[in-house]
C-alpha positions as CSV (number, residue, x, y, z in Angstrom):
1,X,-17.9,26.2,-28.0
2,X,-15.3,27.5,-30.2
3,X,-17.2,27.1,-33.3
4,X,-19.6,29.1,-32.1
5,X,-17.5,31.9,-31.8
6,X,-15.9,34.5,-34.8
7,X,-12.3,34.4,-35.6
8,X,-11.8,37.9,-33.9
9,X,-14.0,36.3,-31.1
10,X,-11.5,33.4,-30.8
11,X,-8.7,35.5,-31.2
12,X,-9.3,38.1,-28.4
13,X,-10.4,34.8,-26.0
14,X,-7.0,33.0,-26.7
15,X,-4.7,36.7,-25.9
16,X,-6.9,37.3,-22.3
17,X,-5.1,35.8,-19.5
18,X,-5.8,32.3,-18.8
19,X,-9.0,31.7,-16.3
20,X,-7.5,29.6,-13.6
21,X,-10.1,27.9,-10.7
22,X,-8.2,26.9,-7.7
23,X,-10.5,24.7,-5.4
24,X,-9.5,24.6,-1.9
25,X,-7.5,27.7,0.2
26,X,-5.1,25.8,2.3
27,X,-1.2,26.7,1.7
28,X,-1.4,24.9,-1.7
29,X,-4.1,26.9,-3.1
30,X,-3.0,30.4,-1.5
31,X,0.5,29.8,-2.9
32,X,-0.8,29.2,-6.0
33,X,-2.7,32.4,-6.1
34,X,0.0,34.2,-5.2
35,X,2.3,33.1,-8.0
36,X,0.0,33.2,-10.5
37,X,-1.9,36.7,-9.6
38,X,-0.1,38.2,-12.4
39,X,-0.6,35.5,-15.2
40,X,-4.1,34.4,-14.6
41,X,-7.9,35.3,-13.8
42,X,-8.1,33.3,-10.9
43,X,-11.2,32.1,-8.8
44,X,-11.0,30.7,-5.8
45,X,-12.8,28.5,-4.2
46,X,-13.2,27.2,-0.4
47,X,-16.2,24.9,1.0
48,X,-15.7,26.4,4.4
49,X,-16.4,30.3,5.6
50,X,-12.8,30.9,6.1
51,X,-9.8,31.4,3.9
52,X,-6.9,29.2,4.7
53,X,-8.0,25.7,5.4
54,X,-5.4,24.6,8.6
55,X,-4.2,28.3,8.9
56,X,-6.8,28.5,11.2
57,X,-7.0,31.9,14.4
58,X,-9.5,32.6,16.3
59,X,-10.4,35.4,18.3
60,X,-10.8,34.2,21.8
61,X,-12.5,36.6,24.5
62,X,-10.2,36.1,27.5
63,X,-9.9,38.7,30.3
64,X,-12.4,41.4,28.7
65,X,-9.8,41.4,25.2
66,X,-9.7,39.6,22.6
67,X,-7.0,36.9,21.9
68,X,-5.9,35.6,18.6
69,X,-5.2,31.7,19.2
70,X,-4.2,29.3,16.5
71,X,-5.3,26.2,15.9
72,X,-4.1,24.7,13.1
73,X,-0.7,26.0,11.7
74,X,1.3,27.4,14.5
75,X,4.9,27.4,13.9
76,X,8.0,27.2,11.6
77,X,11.6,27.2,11.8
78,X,14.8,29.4,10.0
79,X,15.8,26.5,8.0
80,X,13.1,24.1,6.3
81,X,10.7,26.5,5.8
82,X,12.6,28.9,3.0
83,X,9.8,29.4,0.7
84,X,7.5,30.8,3.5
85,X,10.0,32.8,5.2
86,X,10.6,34.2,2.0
87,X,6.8,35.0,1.3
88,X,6.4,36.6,4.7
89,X,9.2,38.4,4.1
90,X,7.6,39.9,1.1
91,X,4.3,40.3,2.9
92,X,5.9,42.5,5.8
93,X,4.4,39.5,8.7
94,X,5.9,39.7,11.9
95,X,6.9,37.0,13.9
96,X,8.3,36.1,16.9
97,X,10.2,33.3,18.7
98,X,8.8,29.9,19.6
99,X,9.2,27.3,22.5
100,X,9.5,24.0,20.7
101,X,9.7,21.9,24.4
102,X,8.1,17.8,24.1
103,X,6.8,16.0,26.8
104,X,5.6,12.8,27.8
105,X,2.6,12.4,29.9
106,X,0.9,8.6,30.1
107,X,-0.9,6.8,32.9
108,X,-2.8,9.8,34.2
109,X,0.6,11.1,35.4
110,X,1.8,7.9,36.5
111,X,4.7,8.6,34.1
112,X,5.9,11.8,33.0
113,X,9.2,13.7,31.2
114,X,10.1,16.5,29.1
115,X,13.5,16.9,27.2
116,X,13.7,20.6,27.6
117,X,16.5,20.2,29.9
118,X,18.6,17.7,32.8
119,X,15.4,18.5,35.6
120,X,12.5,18.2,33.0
121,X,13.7,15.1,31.8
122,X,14.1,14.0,35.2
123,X,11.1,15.9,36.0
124,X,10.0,12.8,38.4
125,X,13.2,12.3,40.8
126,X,12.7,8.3,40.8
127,X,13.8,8.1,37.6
128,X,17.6,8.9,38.4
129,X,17.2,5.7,39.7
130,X,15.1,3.6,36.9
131,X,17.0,1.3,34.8
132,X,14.4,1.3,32.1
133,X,13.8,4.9,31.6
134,X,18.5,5.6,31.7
135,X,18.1,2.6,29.1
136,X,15.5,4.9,27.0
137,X,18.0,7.3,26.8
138,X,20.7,5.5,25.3
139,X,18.4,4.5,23.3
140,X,17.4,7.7,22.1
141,X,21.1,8.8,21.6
142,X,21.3,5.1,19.5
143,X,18.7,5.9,17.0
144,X,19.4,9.0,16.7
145,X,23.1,8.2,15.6
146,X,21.9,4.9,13.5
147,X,18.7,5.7,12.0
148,X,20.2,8.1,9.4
149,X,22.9,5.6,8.4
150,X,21.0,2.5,8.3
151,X,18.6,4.6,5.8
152,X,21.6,5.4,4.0
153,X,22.9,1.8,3.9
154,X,19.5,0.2,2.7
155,X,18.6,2.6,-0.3
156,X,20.2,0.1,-2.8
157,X,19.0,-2.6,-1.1
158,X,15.4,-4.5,-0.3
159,X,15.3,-2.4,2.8
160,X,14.4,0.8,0.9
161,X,11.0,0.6,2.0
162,X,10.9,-0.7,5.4
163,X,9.0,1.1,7.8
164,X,9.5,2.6,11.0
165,X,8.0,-1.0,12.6
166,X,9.8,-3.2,11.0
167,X,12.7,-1.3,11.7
168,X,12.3,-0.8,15.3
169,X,11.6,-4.6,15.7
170,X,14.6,-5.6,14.1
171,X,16.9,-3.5,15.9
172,X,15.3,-4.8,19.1
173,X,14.5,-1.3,20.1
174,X,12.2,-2.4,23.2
175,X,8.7,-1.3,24.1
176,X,9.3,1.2,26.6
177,X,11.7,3.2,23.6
178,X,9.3,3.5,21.5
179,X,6.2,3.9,23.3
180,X,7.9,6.4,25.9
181,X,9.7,8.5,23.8
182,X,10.0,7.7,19.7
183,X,6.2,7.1,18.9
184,X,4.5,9.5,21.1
185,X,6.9,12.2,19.4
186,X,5.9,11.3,15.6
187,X,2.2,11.3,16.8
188,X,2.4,14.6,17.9
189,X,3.9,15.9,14.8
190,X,1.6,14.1,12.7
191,X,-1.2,13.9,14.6
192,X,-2.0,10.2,14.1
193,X,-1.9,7.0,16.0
194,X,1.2,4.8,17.5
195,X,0.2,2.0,15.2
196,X,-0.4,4.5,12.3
197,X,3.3,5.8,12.7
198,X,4.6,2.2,12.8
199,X,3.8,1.9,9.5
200,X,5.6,5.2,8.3
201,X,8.3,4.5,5.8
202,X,11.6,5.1,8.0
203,X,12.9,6.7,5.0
204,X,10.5,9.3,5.7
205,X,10.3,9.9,9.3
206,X,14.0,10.1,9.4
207,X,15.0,12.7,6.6
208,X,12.4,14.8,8.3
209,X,13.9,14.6,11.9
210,X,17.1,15.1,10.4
211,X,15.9,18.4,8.6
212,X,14.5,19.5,11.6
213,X,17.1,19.1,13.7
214,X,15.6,16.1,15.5
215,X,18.5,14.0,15.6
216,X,21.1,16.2,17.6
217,X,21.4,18.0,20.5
218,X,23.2,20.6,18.7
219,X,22.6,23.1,15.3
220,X,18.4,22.6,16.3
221,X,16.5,25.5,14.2
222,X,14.7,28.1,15.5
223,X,11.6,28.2,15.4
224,X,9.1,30.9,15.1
225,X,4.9,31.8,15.1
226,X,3.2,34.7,13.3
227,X,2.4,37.4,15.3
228,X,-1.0,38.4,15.5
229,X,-2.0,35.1,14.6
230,X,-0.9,32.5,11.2
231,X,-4.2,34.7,9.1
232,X,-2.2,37.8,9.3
233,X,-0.4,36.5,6.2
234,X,-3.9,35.6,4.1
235,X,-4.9,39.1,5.3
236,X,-1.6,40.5,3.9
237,X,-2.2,38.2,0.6
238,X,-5.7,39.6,0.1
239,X,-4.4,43.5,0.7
240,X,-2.0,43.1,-1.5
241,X,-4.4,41.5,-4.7
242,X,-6.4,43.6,-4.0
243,X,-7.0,44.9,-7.4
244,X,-6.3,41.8,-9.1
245,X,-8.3,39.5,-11.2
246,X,-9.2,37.6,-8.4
247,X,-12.8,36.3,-7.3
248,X,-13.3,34.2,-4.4
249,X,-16.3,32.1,-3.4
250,X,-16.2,30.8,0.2
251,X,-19.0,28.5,1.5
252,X,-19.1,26.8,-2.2
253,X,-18.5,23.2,-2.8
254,X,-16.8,21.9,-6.3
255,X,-18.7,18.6,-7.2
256,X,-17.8,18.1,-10.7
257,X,-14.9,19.1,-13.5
258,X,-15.7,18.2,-17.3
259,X,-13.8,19.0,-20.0
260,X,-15.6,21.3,-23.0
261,X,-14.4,22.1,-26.3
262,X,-13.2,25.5,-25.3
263,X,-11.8,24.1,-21.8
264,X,-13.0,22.9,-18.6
265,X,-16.0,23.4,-17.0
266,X,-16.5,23.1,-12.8
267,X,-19.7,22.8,-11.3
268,X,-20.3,23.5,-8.0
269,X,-23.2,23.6,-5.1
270,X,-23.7,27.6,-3.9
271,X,-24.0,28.9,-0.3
272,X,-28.0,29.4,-1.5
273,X,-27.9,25.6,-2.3
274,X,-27.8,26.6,-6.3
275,X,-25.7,24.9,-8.7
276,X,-23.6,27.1,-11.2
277,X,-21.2,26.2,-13.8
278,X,-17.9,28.2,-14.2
279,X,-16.0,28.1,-17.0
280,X,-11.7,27.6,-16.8
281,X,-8.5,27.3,-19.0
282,X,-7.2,25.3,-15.8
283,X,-8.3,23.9,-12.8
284,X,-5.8,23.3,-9.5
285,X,-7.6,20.6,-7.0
286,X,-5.6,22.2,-3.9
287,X,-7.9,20.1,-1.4
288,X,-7.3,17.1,0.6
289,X,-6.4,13.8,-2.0
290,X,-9.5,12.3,-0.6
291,X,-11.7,15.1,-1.3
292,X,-10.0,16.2,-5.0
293,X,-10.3,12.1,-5.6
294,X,-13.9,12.4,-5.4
295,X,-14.3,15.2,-7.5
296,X,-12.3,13.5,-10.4
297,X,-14.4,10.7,-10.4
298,X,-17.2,12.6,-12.0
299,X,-15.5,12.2,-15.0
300,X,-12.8,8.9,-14.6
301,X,-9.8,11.4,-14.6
302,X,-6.5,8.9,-14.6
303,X,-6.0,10.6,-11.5
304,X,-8.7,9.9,-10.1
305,X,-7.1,5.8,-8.9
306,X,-3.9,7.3,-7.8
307,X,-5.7,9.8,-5.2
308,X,-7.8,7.4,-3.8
309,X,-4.6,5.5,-2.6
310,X,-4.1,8.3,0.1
311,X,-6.1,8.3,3.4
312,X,-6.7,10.9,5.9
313,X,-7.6,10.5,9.2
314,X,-9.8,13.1,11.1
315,X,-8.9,15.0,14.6
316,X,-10.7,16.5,17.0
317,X,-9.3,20.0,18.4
318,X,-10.4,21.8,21.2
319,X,-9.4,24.7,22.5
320,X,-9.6,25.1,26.0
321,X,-8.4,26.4,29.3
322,X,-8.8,23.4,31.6
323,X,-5.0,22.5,33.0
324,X,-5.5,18.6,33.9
325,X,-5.1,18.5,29.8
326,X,-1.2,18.7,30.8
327,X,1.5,16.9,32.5
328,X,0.7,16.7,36.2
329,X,3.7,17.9,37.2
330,X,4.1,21.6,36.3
331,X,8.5,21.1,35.3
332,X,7.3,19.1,32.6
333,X,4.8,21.5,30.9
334,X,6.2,22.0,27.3
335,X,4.4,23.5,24.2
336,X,3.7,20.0,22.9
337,X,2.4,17.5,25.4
338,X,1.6,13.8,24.9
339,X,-1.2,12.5,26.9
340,X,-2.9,9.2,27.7
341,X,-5.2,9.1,30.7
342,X,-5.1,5.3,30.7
343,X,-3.7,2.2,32.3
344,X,0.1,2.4,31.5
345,X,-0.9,-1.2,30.6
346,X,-3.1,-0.8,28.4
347,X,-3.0,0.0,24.8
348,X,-3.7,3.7,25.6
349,X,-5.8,6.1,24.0
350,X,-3.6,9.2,23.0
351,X,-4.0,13.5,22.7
352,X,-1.8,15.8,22.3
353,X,-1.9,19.3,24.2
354,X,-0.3,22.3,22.5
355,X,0.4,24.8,25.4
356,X,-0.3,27.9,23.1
357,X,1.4,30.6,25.4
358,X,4.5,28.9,25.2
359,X,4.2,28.6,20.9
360,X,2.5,32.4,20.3
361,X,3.1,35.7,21.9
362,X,-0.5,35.9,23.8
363,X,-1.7,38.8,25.6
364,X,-2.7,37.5,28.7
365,X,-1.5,35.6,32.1
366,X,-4.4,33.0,31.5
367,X,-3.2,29.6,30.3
368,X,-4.7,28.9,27.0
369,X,-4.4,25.1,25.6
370,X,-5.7,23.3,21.9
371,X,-5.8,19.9,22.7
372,X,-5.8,17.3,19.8
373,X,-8.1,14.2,20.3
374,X,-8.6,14.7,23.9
375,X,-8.4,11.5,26.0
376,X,-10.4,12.5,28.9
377,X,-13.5,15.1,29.3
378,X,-12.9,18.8,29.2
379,X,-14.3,21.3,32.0
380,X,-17.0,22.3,29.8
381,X,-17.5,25.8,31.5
382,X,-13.4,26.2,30.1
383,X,-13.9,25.3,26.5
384,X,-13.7,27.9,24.1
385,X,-14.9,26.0,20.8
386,X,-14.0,22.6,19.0
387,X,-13.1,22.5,15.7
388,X,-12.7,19.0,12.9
389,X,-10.0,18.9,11.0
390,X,-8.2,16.2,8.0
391,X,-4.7,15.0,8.3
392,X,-2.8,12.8,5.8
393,X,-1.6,9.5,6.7
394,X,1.9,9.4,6.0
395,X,2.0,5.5,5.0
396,X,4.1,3.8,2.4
397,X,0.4,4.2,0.0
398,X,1.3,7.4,0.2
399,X,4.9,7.3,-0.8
400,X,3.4,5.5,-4.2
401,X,1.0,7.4,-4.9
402,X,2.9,10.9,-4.9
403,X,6.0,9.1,-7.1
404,X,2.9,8.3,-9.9
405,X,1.0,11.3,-9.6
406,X,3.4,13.2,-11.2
407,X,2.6,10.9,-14.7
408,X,-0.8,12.6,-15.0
409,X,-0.1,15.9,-13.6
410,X,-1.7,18.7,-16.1
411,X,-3.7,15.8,-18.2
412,X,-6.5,18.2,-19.5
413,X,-5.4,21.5,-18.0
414,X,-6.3,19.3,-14.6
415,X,-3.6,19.5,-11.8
416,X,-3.4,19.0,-7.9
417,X,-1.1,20.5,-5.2
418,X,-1.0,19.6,-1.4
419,X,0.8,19.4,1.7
420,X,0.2,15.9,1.5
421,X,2.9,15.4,-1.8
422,X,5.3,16.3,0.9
423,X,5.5,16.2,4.3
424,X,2.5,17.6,5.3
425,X,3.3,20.0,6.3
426,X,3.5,24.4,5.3
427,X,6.7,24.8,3.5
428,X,5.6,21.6,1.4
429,X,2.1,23.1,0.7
430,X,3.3,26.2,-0.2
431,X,6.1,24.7,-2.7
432,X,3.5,22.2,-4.3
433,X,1.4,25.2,-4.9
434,X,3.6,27.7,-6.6
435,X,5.3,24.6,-8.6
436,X,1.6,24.1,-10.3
437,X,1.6,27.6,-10.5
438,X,5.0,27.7,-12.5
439,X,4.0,24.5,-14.6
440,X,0.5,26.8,-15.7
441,X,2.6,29.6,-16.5
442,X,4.7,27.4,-18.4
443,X,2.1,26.1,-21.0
444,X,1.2,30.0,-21.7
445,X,4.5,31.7,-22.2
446,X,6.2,28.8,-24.7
C-alpha cells in the first residue's frame, strides 16, 4: 500500500517503468510484448508449456529427420497481413510461397471438385454434363458480383445485420450453392459448422472475402508460410528481448485480478500447484473472451457481461499421414480439403484436411496431413499426435460485443486484446495487441 511506503519510496516506484502482466501468448499477447518491451516490465504469462497459443510446430520424426509441421497458424498473404509482414520483416523470418488450392470432397467421394483450375474443377468428368453443378457455378460468379453490393445497399437500411442465412434464403441461392461450394469454404476458414456460418453476419463474411481476394478471379494475394516453421518468429522475438525486462511463466494459470491501492494484483495457480500473487500497474487479458470472462468475474469487472457474450467452439486436430483423409480423386488434392464421409443426403458431419506439403516447404516426399475434426477414423499406426484447440464463433453476439467492449477498455488499468475483436485471425491478433500496447504507453508518457 502506498501509505505504507516513504515519499522517496513512492517517488522512485512512480519513475520505474510500469509493471505490465500479459496473460495468454497467442498473437495478441506476443504483439503486445513486443511493443511494449521498451516501456514496461512485462511478465508473461501462458497456461500451456508453449509460447504462442495457435502458432503452434511440431517437430515430426519422418524419414530418420525431423520435420517442422504446423498446426495452427500456417499461412498469410502480401496484402491483409501488413502489420505481420512488417514484424517479420524486422525479425529477419524467412518465408516462402504458399498453395492456397480449395476443394470439395462429400459423400465418401461420391462428389468431389477443386477450383485450382478448368480439370480440378471438373476433376469428375460427369460433371461437364450436370446441370446442377454448371448451375453452381453461375452461382458462384452471381454472389460473388452481388454479395459486395447488396452489403453496400443495406448499410442504411434494416438489412445491416442480416446474416449470411437469411441472405442466402432470400436470394434463392439453392442448396446445392451453398452446401457445395459457399459454406464448406467459410467452414474451412473458420473452422466451424455449416449452421454456425449461416448465422455469420454477411457484412462480415463478405468484407473478408473481398480483402482476401475471394471474390475475383483476378488481383488474388499471394500467400505465404514461415519457413522453418510459424515459432521461428517467437524464437526470433525471444532472441531479440533477450535482455529485456521480461519474465515469463509458462504452465501457470491466472485465476483472479483485484485491484489494490497501489494497483492490481493477479493471482495465479503455479506449475507446483502453488498459488502466488504478482503485483502490476496493468494487466492485458490476451486469452480467449471466454477464458479472460472467467477471470474478470472474480471481481464483477464491467467487462466481465460483455465477454461472456462471445462463444468459442473447440476443434480436434490431428496430424497424420493416412491419405483416405483427402479427396479420392488425386486432381482434386488441394492444400485445404473439405470432407464429409456421409450420405450426400444426410446432414453430414464435416473435417477439413490441410495438405501441409502443399502450404509449408517440408523436407520430405512423405505426404503429411492436419486434419481438423476428422469425420472418419484415422490409421492409428499413421498418426503423429492430436492436439485441442478454441476458435471464436464469428456470430452477430460477437459483432455486439466487440462494438461495446471498447466502452470499458482500460477501466482499472484492465484491458483485453484478441484475434477474436477482429477476424480471427493473425494480422487482427497482432493489431489488437500492439493497439493495447500503444493505449498503455499512452497513460505513461501524457
Amino acid at each position: 500500500m502506498l501509505q505504507n511506503h516513504s515519499p522517496q519510496q513512492i517517488k522512485t516506484l512512480k519513475m520505474n517503468k510500469p509493471h505490465v502482466v500479459i496473460i495468454g501468448s497467442g498473437i495478441s499477447g506476443l504483439s503486445a510484448c513486443w511493443h511494449l518491451r521498451n516501456h514496461a516490465r512485462i511478465t508473461l504469462i501462458e497456461k500451456g508449456n508453449y509460447l504462442g497459443g495457435h502458432t503452434h510446430t511440431h517437430g515430426l520424426h519422418v524419414d530418420e529427420k525431423v520435420v517442422h509441421v504446423d498446426s495452427g497458424f500456417i499461412v498469410f498473404n502480401d496484402k491483409t497481413y501488413p502489420g505481420l509482414i512488417d514484424w517479420f520483416s524486422t525479425l529477419n523470418i524467412a518465408s516462402h510461397p504458399a498453395d492456397m488450392s480449395f476443394s470439395v470432397s462429400l459423400g465418401n467421394g461420391e462428389f468431389e471438385w477443386s477450383g485450382s483450375n478448368l480439370k480440378t474443377i471438373f476433376a469428375q468428368k460427369q460433371r461437364i454434363y450436370d446441370a446442377a453443378f454448371l448451375k453452381m457455378l453461375l452461382d458462384i460468379l452471381r454472389f460473388n458480383r452481388n454479395a459486395p453490393k447488396d452489403v453496400a445497399r443495406y448499410q442504411s437500411t434494416k438489412k445491416a445485420s442480416i446474416s449470411l442465412g437469411e441472405y442466402l434464403d432470400e436470394e434463392r441461392y439453392n442448396a446445392y450453392f451453398q452446401n457445395r461450394y459457399l459454406l464448406p469454404m467459410a467452414g474451412a476458414i473458420w473452422s466451424c459448422s455449416t449452421s454456425e456460418i449461416r448465422k455469420f453476419p454477411l457484412k462480415f463474411l463478405v468484407s473478408f472475402c473481398e480483402n482476401h481476394g475471394l471474390l475475383s478471379v483476378l488481383n488474388r494475394p499471394q500467400w505465404f508460410s514461415v519457413k522453418g516453421g510459424s515459432e521461428s518468429y517467437i524464437n526470433a522475438m525471444l532472441k531479440v528481448t533477450a535482455n529485456l525486462p521480461i519474465s515469463i511463466k509458462k504452465n501457470t494459470r491466472a485465476l483472479s485480478v483485484k485491484k489494490t491501492p497501489i494497483g492490481l494484483k493477479i493471482t495465479t495457480l503455479e506449475a507446483d500447484q502453488t498459488h502466488k500473487n504478482i503485483d502490476c500497474d496493468h494487466v492485458l487479458l490476451a486469452s480467449h473472451a471466454d477464458e479472460s470472462a472467467q477471470i474478470l468475474k472474480t471481481v464483477g469487472h464491467a467487462m466481465t457481461s460483455v465477454l461472456s457474450r462471445i462463444k468459442f467452439q473447440s476443434n480436434t486436430a490431428v496430424m497424420h499421414m493416412d491419405s483416405s483423409l483427402m479427396p479420392k480423386l488425386s486432381t482434386a488434392w488441394s492444400s485445404w480439403n473439405y470432407l464429409s464421409h456421409d450420405s450426400l443426403d444426410a446432414n453430414p458431419r464435416i473435417g477439413v484436411t490441410y495438405f501441409m506439403n502443399k502450404l509449408q516447404d517440408l523436407p520430405t516426399r512423405k505426404n503429411l496431413f492436419v486434419t481438423l475434426n476428422p469425420t472418419k477414423q484415422i490409421d492409428p499406426s499413421k498418426i503423429f499426435k492430436s492436439i485441442e484447440y478454441s476458435h471464436p464463433v464469428m456470430n452477430q453476439d460477437r459483432e455486439i460485443a466487440v462494438r461495446n467492449i471498447h466502452r470499458f477498455q482500460g477501466e482499472n488499468n484492465v484491458w483485453v486484446a484478441g484475434a477474436w475483436m477482429g477476424n480471427g485471425f493473425h494480422e487482427s491478433g497482432f493489431q489488437s495487441g500492439r493497439h493495447v500496447a500503444e493505449k498503455i504507453i499512452e497513460n505513461y508518457t501524457r
